[in-house]
C-alpha positions, 0 to 999 in steps of 0.5 A: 500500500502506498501513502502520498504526503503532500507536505510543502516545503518552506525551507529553513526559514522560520518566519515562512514557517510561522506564517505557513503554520498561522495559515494552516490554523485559520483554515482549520478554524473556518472549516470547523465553523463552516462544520457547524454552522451546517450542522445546526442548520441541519439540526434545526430542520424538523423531521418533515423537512429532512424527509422531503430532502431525503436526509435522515437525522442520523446522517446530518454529521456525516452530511456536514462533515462531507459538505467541509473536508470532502471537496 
């Protein structure tokens, strides 16, 4: 099995690291907001209204989770 990382190469420099790194978490960051903020809206439909766009209420964070990390 083989395993590809896709890992950027900034060098040595301290300073790019930091930025790449300041980056890297703020994009976590909005992803997780994004994750929630689906999340609720899908929590705060009823039954009714997920049964008419075919989502059961079991699915809602796997739905979530794929509309933020599975591009």
């Amino acid at each position: 099995m083989a395993h590809v990382s896709n890992i950027p190469h900034t060098g040595f420099n301290l300073g790019a690291r930091i930025r790449a790194f300041v980056e890297d978490v703020k994009q976590a960051r909005a992803r997780a907001a994004e994750y929630n903020r689906t999340y609720a809206e899908l929590q705060g439909l009823t039954d009714r209204e997920l049964n008419d766009i075919g989502v059961r209420r079991c699915d809602i964070a796997d739905l979530a989770r794929a509309h933020v990390y599975c591009d």
